[in-house]
N, C-alpha and C positions, 0 to 999 in steps of 0.2 A: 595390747601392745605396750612396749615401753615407754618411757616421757619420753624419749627423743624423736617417738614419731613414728617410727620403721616398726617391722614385722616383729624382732624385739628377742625373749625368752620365752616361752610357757609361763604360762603362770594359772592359778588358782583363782576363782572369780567369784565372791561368796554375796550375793543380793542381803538386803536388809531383812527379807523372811528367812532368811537362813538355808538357803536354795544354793548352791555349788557347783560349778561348773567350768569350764577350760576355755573360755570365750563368753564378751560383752554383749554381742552381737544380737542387736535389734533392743537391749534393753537400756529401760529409763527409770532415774530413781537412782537412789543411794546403793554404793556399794565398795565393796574391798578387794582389787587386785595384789594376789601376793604373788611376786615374781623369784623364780627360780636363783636368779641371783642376789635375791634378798632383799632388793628395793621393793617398798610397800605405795600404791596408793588407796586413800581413803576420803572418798565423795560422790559426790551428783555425774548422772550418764547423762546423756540424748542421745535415742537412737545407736546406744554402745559406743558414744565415743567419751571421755571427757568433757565434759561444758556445765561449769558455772562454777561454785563453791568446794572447792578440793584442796589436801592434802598431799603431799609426795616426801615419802623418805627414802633419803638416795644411798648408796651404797656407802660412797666416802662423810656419811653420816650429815652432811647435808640434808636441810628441809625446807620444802616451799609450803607456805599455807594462803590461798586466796582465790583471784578466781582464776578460772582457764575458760579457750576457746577451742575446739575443734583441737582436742588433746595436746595442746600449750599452752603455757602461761598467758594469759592475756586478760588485763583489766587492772584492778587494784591486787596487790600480795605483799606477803614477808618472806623472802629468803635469809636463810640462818645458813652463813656457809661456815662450816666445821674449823674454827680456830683460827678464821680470816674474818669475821664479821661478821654485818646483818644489815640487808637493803632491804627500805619498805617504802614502796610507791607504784608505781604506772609500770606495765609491762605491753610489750606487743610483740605478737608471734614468736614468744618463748627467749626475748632479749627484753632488760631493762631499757623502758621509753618510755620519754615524760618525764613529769615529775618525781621526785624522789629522792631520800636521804636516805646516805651510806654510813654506817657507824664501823670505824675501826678498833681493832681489840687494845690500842694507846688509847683508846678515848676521842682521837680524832673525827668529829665529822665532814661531809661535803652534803649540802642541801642544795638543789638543784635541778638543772634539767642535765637531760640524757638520750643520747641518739645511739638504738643501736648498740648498747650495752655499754658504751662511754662518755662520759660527762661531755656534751657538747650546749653550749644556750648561757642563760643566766642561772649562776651556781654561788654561791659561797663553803669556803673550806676552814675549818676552827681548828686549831693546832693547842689540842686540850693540854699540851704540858708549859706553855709558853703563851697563849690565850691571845697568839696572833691572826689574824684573818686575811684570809685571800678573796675577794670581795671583784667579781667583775663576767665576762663576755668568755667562754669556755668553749675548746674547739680539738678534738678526737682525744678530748683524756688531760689538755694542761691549757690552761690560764693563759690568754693572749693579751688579753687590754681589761685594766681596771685599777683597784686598790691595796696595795698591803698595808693593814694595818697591825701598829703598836700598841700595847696594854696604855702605853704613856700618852696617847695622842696623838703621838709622830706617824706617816703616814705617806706612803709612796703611791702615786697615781700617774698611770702611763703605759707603756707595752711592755711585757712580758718575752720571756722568749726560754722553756725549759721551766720554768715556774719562778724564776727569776728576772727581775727590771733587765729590761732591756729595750733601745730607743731613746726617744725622745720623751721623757717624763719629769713630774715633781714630784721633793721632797718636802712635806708640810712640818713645820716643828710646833711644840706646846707653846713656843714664845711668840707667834707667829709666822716667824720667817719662814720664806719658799728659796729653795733651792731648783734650779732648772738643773736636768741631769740630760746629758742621751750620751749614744756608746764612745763620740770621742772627744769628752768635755767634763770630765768628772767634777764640778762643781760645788763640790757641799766643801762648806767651808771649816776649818778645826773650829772645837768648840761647838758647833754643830750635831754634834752624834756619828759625825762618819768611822771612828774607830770601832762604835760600838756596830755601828751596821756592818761593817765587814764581818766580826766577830762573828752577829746572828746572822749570816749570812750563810755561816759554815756550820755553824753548831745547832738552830733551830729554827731549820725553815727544810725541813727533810721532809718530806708527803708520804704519809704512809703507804705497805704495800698496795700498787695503783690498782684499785678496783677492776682494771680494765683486763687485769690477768687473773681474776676471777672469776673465770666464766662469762655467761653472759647477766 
């Protein structure tokens, strides 16, 4: 059957003695389904299903390598998704869960937890052209309460709302100084950095494409 689980295509079933057949069915040990519509997998049966140490290459040239349960992703893996990335950590019944780092094709990454194939838990996010961080408590895909940090020191701590400050929060600066911020009190004072934080505010604090629409 297919990765997805269902009845699937036909496909070609070739055991590790070189034994060929059109079904898994009842065997165990290594082997290669090659599927009609051209997705290949290549690994360990039980009992003809997927379980344990596997391979899958998917049609839109996507590839998973690691383990599986009961013919899903499940345990530790690497997905390599085709010209969007590559996530390598915890999987459970065929969605990213657990721990695990997302690498985006900017260089961007999110290290962290995940529920469900979207960043929900404790996460950090690295914004590799500007070497800012998103540092906090993550909930169906974006940043509620934590810290953005600056390359400089400077440094916001508070609520989120969209992946940008929002609430009640501080502004920390290299000189010391705090700034108390929330949504109807804008407080940083000139001299400060406030011109330059609007600036990055617009220009480089963009989240690469959200994992969250890739797949699971």
């Amino acid at each position: 059957m297919s990765e997805e689980g269902d009845k699937g295509p036909e496909y070609i079933f070739v055991t590790e003695a070189g034994e060929t057949s059109n079904s898994s069915r009842d065997y165990n040990g290594y082997a290669t389904a090659t599927y009609t519509n051209g997705e290949i997998y290549e690994g360990h049966y039980t009992d003809g299903i997927r379980e344990g140490d596997g391979t899958y290459r998917y049609l839109n040239g996507n590839i998973y390598t690691g383990k599986w349960r009961e013919n899903r992703k499940h345990g530790i893996g690497k997905m390599t998704y085709s010209g969007k990335g590559e996530y390598n950590g915890f999987w459970e019944n065929g969605r990213r869960h657990g721990e695990g780092v997302f690498k985006y094709p900017n260089g961007d990454t999110y290290s962290g937890w995940w529920r469900f194939g979207v960043k929900e838990g404790a996460g950090t996010y690295i914004f590799a052209e500007s070497g800012m961080k998103m540092i906090g408590d993550w909930k169906e895909g974006t940043i509620e309460t934590g810290k953005w940090v600056y390359p400089n020191g400077m440094f916001y701590q508070g609520g989120f709302q969209n992946n940008k400050p929002n609430g009640d929060g501080e502004w920390h600066f290299p000189n010391g100084n705090v700034s108390k911020k929330n949504d109807e009190d804008d407080d940083v004072e000139e001299g400060e950095g406030k011109d330059e934080i609007a600036l990055q505010w617009q220009s480089d604090t963009h989240i690469a494409e959200s994992s969250e629409g890739i797949g699971a």
